[in-house]
C-alpha positions in Angstrom: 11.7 -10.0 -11.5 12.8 -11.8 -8.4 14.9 -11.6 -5.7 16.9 -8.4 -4.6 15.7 -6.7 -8.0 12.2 -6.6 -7.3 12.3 -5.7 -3.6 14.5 -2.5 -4.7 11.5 -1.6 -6.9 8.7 -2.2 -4.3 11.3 0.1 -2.2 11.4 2.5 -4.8 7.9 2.1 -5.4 7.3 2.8 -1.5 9.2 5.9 -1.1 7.6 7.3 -4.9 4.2 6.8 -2.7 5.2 8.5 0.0 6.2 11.6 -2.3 3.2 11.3 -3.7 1.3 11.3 -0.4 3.4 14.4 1.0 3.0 16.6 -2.1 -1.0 16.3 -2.3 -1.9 15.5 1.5 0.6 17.3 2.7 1.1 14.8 5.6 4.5 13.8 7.0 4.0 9.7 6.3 7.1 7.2 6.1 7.7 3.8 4.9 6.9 1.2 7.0 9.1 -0.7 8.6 8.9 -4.3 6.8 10.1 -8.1 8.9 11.1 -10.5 7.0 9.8 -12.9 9.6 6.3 -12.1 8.1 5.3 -9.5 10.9 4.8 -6.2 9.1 3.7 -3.4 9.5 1.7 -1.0 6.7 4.3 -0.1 3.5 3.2 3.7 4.2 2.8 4.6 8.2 1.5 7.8 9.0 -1.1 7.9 6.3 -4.6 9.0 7.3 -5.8 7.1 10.5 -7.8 4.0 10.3 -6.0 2.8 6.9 -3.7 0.4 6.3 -1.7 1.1 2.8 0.0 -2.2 1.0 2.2 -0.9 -1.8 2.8 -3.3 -4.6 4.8 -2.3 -7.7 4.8 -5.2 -10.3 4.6 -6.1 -13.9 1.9 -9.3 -13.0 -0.6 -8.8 -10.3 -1.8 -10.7 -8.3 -4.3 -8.7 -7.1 -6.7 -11.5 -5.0 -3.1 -12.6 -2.8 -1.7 -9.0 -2.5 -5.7 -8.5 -0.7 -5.4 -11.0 1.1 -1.8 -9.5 2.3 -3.4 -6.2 3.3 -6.7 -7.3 5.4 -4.5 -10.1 7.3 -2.1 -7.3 8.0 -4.5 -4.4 9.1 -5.0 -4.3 12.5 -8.3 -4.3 13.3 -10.7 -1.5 12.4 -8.3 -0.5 9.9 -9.6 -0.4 5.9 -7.2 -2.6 3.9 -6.2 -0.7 0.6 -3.7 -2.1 -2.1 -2.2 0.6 -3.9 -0.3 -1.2 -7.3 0.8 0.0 -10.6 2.8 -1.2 -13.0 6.2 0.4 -15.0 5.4 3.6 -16.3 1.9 3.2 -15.7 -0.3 5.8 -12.8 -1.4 4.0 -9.2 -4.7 2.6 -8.5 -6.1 1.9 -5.1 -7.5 -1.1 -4.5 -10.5 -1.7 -2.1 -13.6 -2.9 -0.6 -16.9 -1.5 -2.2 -18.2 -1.1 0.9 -15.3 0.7 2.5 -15.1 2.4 -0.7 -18.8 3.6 0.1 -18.3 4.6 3.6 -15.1 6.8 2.6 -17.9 8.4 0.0 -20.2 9.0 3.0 -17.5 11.3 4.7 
């Protein structure tokens, strides 16, 4: 899927993740707003503070580039988290052990 097709699906995918988000947080988040001169900002703003969210809805993954996406795009002391799925399938998150360990810790 390329093109206009498979940016209406990561849209789609965005605003199923902010439904999801609302209905088990409770918390008023948006979809971010995305550049396409390569500035972006997260997919999901107003998540919980001191996370950056990447959404990625695909069939493939590339889960090493889509990583890479998230920590160059989290500003700093933000935890970088990919949250992916493919069609039909649930979401995972996606993220460092060691944040993974700190969030534990809380």
């Amino acid at each position: 899927m390329t093109g206009r097709s498979s940016r209406s699906k990561g849209q789609r995918g965005e605003r199923e993740l902010v439904k999801i988000i609302r209905d088990v947080l409770g918390l008023e988040c948006r979809r971010g707003f995305q550049s396409r001169s390569g500035s972006e900002e997260a997919d999901i703003e107003g998540f919980l503070p001191g996370y950056h969210l990447e959404s990625k809805r695909a069939e493939k993954w590339a889960l090493h580039e889509w990583i890479a996406q998230a920590e160059g795009d989290a500003k700093p002391g933000e935890v970088p988290v990919v949250v992916c799925r493919r069609s039909r399938e649930k979401w995972y998150a996606v993220m460092a052990f060691t944040d993974f360990l700190e969030l534990l810790k809380t």
